[in-house]
C-alpha positions as CSV (number, residue, x, y, z in Angstrom):
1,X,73.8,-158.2,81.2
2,X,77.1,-156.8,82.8
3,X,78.9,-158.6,79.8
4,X,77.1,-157.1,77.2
5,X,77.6,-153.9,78.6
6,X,81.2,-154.8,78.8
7,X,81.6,-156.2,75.2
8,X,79.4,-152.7,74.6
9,X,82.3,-150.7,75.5
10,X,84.4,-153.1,73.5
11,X,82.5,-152.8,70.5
12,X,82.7,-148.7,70.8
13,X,86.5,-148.6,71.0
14,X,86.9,-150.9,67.8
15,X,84.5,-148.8,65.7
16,X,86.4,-145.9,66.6
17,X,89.7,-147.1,65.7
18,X,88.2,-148.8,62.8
19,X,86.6,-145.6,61.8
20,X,89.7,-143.2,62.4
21,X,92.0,-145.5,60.6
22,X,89.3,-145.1,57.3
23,X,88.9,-141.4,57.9
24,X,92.4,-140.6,57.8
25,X,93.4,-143.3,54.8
26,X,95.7,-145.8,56.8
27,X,93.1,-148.2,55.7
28,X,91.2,-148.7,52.8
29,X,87.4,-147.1,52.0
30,X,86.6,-150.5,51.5
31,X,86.8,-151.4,55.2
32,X,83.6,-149.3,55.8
33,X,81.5,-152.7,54.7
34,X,83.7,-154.6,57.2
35,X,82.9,-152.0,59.9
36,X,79.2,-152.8,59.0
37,X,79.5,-155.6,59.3
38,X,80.5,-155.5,63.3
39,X,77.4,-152.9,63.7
40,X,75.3,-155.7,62.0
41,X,76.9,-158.8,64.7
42,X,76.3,-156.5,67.5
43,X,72.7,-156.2,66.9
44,X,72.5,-159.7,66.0
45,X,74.1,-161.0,69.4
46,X,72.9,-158.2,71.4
47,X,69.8,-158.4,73.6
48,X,67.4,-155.3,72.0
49,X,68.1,-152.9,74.7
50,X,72.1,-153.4,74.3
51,X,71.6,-153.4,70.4
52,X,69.8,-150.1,70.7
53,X,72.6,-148.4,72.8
54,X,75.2,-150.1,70.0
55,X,73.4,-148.3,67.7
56,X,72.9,-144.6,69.1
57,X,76.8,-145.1,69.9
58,X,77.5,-145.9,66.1
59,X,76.2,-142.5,65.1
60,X,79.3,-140.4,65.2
61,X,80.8,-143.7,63.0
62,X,78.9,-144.5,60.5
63,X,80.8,-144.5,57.1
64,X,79.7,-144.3,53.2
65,X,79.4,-147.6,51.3
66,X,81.7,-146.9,48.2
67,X,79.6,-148.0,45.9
68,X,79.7,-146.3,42.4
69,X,76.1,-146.2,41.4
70,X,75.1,-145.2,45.4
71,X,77.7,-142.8,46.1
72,X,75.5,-141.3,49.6
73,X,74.5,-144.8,50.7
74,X,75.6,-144.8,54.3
75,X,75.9,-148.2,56.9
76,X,73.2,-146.5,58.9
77,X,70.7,-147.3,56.7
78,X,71.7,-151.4,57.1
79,X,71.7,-151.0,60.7
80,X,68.7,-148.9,61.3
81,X,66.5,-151.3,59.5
82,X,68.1,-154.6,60.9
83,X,67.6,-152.9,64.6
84,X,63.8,-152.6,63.6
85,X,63.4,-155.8,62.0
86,X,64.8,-157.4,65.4
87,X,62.4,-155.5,67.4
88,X,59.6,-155.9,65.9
89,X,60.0,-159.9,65.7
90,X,60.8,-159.9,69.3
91,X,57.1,-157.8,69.7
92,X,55.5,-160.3,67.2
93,X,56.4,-163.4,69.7
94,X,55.8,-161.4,72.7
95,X,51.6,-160.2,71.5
96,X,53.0,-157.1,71.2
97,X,51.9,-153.7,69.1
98,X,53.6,-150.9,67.9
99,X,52.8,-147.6,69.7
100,X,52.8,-144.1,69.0
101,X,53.4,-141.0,70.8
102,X,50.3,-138.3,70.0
103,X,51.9,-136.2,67.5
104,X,53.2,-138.7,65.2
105,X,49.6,-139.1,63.7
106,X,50.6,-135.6,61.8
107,X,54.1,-136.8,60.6
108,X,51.2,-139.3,58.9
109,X,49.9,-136.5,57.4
110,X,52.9,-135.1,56.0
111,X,53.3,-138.4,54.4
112,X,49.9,-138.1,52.7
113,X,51.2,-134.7,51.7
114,X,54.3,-136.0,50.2
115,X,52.7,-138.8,47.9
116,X,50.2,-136.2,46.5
117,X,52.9,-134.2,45.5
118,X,54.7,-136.7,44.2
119,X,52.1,-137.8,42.2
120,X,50.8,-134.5,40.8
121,X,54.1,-132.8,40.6
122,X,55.7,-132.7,36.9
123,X,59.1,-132.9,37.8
124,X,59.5,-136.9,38.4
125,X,59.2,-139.0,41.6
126,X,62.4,-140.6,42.1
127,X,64.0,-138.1,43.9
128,X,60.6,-137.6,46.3
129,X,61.0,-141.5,47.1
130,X,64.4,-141.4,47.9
131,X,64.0,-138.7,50.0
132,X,60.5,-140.0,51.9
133,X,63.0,-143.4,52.4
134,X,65.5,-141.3,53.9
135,X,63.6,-139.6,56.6
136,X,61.4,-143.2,57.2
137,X,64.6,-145.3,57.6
138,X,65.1,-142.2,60.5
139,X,62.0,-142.9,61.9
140,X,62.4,-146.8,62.1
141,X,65.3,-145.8,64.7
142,X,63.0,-143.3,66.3
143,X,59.8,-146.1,66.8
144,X,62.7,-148.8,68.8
145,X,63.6,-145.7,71.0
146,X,60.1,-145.0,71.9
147,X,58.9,-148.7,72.4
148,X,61.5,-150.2,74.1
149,X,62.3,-148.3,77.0
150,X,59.1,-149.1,79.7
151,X,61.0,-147.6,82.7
152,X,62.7,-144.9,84.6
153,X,66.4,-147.2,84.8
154,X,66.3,-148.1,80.8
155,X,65.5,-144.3,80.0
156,X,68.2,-143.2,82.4
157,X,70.8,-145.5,80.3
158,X,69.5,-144.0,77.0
159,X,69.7,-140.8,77.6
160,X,73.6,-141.6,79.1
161,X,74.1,-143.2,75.7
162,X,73.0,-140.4,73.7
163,X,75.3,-138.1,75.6
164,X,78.4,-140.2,75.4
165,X,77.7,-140.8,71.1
166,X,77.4,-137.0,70.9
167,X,80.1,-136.3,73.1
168,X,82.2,-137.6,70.5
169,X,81.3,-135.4,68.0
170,X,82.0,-132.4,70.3
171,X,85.2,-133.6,71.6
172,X,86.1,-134.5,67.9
173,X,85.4,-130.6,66.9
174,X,87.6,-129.1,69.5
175,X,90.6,-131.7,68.6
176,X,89.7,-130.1,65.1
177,X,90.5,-127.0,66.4
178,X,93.5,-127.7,67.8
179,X,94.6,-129.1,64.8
180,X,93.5,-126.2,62.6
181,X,95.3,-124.2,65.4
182,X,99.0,-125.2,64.2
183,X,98.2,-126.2,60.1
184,X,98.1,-124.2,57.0
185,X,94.4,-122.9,56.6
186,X,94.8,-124.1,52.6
187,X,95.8,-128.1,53.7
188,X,93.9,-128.2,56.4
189,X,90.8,-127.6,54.0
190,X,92.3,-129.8,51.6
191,X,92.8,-132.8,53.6
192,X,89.5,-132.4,55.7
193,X,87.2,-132.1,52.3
194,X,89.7,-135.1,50.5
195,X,89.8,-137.6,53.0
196,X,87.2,-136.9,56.2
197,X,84.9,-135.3,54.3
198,X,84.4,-138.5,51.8
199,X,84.1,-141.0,54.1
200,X,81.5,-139.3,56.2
201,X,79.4,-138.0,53.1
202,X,80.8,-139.0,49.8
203,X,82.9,-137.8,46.8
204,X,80.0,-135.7,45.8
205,X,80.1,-133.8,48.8
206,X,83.9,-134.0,49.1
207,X,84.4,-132.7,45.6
208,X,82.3,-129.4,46.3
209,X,84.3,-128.8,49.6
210,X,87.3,-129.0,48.1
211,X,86.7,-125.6,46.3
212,X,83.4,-124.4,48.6
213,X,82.4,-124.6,52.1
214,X,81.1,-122.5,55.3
215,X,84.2,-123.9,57.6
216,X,85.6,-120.7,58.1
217,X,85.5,-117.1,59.3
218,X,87.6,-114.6,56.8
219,X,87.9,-111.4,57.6
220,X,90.2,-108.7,56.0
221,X,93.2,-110.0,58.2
222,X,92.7,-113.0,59.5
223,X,90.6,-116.1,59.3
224,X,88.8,-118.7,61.9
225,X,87.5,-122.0,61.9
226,X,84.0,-122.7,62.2
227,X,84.0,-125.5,64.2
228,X,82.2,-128.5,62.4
229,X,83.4,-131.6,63.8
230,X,83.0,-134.7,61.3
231,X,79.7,-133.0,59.8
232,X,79.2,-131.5,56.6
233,X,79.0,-127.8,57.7
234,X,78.8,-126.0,61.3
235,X,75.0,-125.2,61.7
236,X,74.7,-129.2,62.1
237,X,77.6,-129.1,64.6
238,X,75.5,-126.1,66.6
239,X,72.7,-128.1,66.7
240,X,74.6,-131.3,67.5
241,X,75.5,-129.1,70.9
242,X,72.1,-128.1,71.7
243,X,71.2,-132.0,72.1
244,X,73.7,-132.6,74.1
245,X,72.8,-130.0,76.1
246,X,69.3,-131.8,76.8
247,X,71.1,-134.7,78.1
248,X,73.5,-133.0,80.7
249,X,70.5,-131.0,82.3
250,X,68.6,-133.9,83.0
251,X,71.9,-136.2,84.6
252,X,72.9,-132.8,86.5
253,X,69.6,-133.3,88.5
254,X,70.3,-137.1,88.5
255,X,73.6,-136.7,90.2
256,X,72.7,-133.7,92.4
257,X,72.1,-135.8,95.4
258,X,75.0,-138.5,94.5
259,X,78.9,-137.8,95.6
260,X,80.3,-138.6,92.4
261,X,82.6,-135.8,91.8
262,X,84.3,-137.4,88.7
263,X,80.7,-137.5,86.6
264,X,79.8,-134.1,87.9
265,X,82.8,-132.5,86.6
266,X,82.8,-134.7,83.4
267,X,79.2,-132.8,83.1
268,X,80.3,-129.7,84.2
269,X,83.0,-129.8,81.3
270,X,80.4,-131.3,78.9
271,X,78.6,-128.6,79.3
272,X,81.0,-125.9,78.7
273,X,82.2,-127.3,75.3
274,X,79.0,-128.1,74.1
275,X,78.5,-124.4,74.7
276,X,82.0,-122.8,73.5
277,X,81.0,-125.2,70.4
278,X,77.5,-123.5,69.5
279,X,79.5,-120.4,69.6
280,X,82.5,-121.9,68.1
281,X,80.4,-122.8,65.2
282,X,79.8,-119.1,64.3
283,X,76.3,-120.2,63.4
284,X,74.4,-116.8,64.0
285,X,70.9,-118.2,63.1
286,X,71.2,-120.0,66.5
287,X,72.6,-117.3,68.2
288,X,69.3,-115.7,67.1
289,X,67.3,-118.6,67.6
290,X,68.4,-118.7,71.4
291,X,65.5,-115.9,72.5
292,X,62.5,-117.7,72.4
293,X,64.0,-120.4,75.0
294,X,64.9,-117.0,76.9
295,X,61.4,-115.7,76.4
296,X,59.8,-119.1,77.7
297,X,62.0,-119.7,80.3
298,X,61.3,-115.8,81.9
299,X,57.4,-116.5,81.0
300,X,57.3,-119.6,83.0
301,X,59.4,-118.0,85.7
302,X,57.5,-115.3,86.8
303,X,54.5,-117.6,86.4
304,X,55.8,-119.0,89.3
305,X,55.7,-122.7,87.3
306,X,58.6,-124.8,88.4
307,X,61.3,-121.9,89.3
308,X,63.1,-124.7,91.0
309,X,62.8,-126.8,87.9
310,X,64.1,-124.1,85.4
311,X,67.0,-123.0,87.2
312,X,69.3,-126.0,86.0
313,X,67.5,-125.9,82.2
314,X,68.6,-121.7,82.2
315,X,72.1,-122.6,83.5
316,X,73.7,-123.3,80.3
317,X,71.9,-120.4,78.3
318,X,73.5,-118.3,81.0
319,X,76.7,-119.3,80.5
320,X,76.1,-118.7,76.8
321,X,75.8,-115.1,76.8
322,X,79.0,-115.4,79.4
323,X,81.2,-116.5,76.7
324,X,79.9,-114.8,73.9
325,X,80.4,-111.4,75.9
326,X,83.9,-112.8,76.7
327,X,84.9,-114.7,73.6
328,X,87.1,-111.7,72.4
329,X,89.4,-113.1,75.3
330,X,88.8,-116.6,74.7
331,X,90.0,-116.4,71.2
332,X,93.1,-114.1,71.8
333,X,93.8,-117.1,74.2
334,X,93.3,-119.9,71.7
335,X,95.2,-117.8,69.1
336,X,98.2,-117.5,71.7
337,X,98.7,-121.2,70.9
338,X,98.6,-121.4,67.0
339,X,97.6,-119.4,64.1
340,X,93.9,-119.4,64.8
341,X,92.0,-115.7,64.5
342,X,92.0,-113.2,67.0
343,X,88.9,-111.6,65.5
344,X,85.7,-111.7,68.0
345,X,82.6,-113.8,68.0
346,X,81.0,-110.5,68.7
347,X,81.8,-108.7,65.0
348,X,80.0,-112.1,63.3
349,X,77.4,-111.9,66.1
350,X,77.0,-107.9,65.1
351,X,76.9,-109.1,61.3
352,X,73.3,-110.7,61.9
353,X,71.2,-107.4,60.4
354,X,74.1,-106.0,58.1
355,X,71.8,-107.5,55.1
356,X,74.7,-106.5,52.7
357,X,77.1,-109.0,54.4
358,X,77.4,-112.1,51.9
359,X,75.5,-114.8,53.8
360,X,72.6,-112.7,54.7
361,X,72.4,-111.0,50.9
362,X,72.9,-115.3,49.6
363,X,69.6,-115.8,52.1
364,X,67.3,-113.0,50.8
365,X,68.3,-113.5,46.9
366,X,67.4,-117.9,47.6
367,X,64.4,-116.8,49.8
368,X,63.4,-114.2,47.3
369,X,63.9,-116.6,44.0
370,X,61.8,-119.5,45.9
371,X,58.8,-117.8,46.9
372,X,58.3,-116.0,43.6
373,X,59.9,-118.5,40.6
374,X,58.6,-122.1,42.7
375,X,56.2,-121.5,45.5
376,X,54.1,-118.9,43.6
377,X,53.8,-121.0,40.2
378,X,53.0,-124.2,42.4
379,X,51.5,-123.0,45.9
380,X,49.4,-126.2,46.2
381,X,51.2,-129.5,46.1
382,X,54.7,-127.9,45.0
383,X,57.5,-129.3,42.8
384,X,57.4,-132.8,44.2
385,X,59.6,-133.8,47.3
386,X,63.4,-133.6,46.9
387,X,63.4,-131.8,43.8
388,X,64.2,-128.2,45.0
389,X,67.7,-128.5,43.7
390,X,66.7,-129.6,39.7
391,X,64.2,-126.9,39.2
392,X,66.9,-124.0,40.0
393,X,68.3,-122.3,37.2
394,X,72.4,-122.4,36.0
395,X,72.8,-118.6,37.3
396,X,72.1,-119.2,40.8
397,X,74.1,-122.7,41.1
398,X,76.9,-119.9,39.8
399,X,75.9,-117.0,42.1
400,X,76.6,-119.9,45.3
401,X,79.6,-121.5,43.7
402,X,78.0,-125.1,44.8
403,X,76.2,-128.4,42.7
404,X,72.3,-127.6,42.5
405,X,71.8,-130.6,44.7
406,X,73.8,-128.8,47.7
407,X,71.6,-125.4,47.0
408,X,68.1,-125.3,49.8
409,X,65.9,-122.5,50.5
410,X,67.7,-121.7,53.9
411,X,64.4,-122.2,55.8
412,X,62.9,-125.8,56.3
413,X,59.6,-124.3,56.0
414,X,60.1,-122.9,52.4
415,X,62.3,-125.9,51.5
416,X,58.5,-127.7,52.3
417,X,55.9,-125.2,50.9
418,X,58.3,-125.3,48.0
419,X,58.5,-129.3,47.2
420,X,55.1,-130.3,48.9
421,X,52.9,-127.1,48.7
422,X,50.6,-125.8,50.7
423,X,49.4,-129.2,52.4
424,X,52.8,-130.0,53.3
425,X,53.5,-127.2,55.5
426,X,50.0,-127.2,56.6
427,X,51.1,-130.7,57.9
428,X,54.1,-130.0,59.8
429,X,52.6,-127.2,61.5
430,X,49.9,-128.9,63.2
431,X,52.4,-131.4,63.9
432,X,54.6,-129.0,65.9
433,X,51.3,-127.8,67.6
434,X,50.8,-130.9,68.8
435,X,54.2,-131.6,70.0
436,X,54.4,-128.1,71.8
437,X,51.0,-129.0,73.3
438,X,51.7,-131.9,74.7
439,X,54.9,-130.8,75.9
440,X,53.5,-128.2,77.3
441,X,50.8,-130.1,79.2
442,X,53.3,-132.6,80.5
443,X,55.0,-129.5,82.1
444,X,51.9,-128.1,83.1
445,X,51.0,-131.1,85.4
446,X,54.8,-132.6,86.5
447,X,56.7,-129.2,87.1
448,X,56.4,-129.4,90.6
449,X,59.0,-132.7,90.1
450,X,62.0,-130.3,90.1
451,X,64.3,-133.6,91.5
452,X,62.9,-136.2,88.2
453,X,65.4,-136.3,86.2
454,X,63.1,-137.9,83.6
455,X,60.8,-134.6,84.0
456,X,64.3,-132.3,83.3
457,X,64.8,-133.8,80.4
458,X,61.5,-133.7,79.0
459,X,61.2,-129.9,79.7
460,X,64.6,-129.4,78.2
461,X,63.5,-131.5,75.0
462,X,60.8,-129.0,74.4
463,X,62.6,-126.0,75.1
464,X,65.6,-127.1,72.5
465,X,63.0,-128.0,70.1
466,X,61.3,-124.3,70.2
467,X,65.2,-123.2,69.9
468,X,65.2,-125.4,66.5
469,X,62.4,-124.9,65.2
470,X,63.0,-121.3,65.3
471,X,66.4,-121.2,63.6
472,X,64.9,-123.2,61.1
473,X,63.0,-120.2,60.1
474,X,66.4,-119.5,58.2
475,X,67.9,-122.8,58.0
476,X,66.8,-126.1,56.8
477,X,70.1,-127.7,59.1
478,X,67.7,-130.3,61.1
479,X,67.0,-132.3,57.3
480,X,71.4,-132.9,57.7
481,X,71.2,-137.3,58.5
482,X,72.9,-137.0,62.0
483,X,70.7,-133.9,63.0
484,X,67.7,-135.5,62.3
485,X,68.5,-138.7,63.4
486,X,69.5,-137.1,67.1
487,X,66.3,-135.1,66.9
488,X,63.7,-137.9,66.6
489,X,66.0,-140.1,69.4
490,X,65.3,-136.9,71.8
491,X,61.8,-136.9,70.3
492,X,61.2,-140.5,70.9
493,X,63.0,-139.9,74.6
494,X,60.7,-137.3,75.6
495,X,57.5,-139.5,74.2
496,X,58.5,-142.4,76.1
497,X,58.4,-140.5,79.4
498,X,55.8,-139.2,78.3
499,X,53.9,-142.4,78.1
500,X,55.4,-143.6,81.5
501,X,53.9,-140.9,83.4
502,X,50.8,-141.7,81.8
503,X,50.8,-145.2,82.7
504,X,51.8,-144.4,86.1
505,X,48.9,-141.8,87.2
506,X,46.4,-144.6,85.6
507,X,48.0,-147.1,87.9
């Protein structure tokens, strides 16, 4: 085991090097297969539990195939399904079924919603299937996460995992901003959207950056970057830094009672990037988004449930608002060392009503346009899934300067009442009731396990999923392929404690 874990590391450091060297064009796109193929070896050679963590690591690296006729195909796909396949033949030796956590039963649903409106929408069914393969190739990643972790240790080493793969991404978005600190604003664009940009996402995407993007701040003097790391815009990159917050809460409480000052300050610093980033990311929708956590947390407080329990989950929305008050003086500091702006977080932050400011006036015309010219003409089963972007018409692909494709409803519950109708959203919701339910109920009965670790996180799972599912009100961000992929590994996280603690109050 200690070997694996040691060719683990191995295998990390190569893929990033690997992965740099393609980013930044030293080697050829054409390396990405050979960089598959290592992700493909380890999971081959790898015992399940070490192919899983190779995996979840592999996140922040995986590349686009060039391939001419599949210009978004990704390596994740590849390794997603081979990591399933090998799981699911170990099961098949072993006796061994396939099991779900309670709410994934409605995600069934949804399905059933999606085929009906891909059957009885007019507008084809191609772009419905690849979409519907998209978010089950996800979920294959999603079902290994929830089956094969059976104890407290394994979970422990997941959740460590996840941390260290999304550390990467955060790290990555501050050396960004260093970068961006001492370079033209004009090549730094450039370059990103040429060369970064197409490796990560394609030419498609690339091309469309190159003249329109949401990576900066302007302002009449000055402009900032919006930190966005190596995603495609920096609401992902927020939400990338609410996971990660998840995982430091819960190894906080593991290494309370331990005297390992190194990982505590590693956390502590962890912590206050993956904050500065969600307000480095100048994504004001989860600025927003951050009172309902607020408003459970104070509920459950003064309910007297699991004070102790709820102090360490509070601790980095407290140091939030900290910043944000202060970020006028953070960025007159970072400025000091470059060209960055001096302009404060708290003019965007005070932009978040001014409905004539261009973001918020782009949101009301798309929200306004899909409820009356799609949602209204096909309430019921909608305009099949995935095709949003071919039903808009040539004026507003003009009026956001982007490829229809690119163009969503800026709410993940329109982008569904809009492609799957009525039983679509219908679907989802009760699938969030269930999740909030039984997260609820888990915190109900375990609260009083301030120390668990395992507890922590699951608490902190469902509090950043009410954060989430709340800025998707105005933002369909959790449908990016990293986002969502992060989301269903927490997800699957959370129902595998779940599950544990079942088993162990039966026992």
């Amino acid at each position: 085991m200690f070997k694996q874990r040691f060719w683990l590391v191995i295998f990390f450091i190569v893929q990033l090097f690997l992965t740099s060297f393609i980013a930044t064009g030293i080697l050829n796109q054409n390396w990405a297969y050979f960089n598959l193929g290592l992700q493909l070896l380890a999971i081959l050679f790898f015992d399940l539990e070490n192919a899983l963590l190779s995996v979840i690591l592999s996140i922040p690296l995986y590349l686009i195939l060039p391939n001419s006729q599949l210009e978004t195909l990704s390596a994740w796909r590849f390794t997603f399904l081979a990591l399933f396949v090998k799981y699911w033949l170990q099961n098949k030796k072993q006796g061994l079924r396939i099991k779900f956590a309670p709410w994934d039963k409605y995600l069934g649903w949804f399905v059933v919603a999606v085929l009906i409106s891909v059957i009885f929408s007019n507008t084809g069914f191609v772009l419905g299937l690849k979409k519907l393969a998209f978010g089950f190739n996800i979920y294959l990643l999603y079902l290994v996460v929830l089956n094969v972790m059976k104890d407290k240790e394994k979970t422990l080493l997941v959740i460590k995992t996840m941390l260290w793969s999304l550390a990467s991404i955060i790290v990555l978005g501050f050396v960004q901003l260093i970068i961006f600190s001492f370079s033209n604003i004009y090549y730094f664009w450039q370059y990103w959207a040429t060369y970064i940009a197409r490796v990560f996402y394609g030419a498609s995407l690339a091309d469309s950056a190159v003249y329109s993007n949401s990576w900066f701040n302007f302002s009449s003097t000055d402009q900032s970057l919006r930190m966005f790391s190596t995603l495609p815009d920096s609401h992902a990159f927020a939400v990338i830094c609410i996971f990660a917050l998840v995982a430091i809460v819960s190894l906080f409480v593991l290494e309370k009672e331990k005297r390992n000052t190194a990982t505590k300050v590693s956390l502590w610093i962890l912590m206050l990037l993956s904050v500065l980033g969600i307000i480095f990311s100048g994504t004001r929708g989860v600025w927003v988004g951050i009172v309902v956590p607020v408003v459970f947390l104070g509920y459950f407080y003064f309910k007297h449930y699991g004070r102790k329990l709820l102090k360490p989950i509070a601790l980095p929305i407290l140091i939030f608002f900290i910043c944000l008050a202060f970020s006028p003086l953070i960025q007159k500091g970072i400025s000091s060392f470059g060209q960055s702006a001096s302009s404060s977080f708290l003019q965007r932050a005070g932009s978040i009503y001014d409905l004539s400011e261009s973001s918020n006036a782009g949101r009301l015309q798309i929200w306004k346009y899909t409820l009356t010219k799609i949602i209204l003409p096909n309430p019921v089963v909608g305009i099949g899934y995935g095709n949003f972007g071919s039903v808009l018409s040539a004026s507003l692909e003009e009026d956001f300067n982007l490829p229809k494709q690119y163009i969503t409803a800026h709410s993940l519950y329109l982008d569904i009442f809009s492609e799957v109708g009525i039983l679509g959203l219908l679907a989802i919701l009760v699938f969030l009731k269930s999740l909030f339910l039984n997260l609820y109920s888990f915190f109900k009965k375990h609260y009083l396990f301030s120390e668990d670790p395992l507890v922590v996180f699951v608490v902190s799972a469902g509090i950043s999923f009410a954060w989430l599912f709340t800025y998707s009100l105005v933002d369909g961000t959790i449908m990016n392929d990293r986002v969502l992929m992060y989301f269903f590994i927490t997800l699957g996280i959370s129902g595998s404690i779940f599950r544990q603690y079942i088993d162990k109050n039966n026992d």
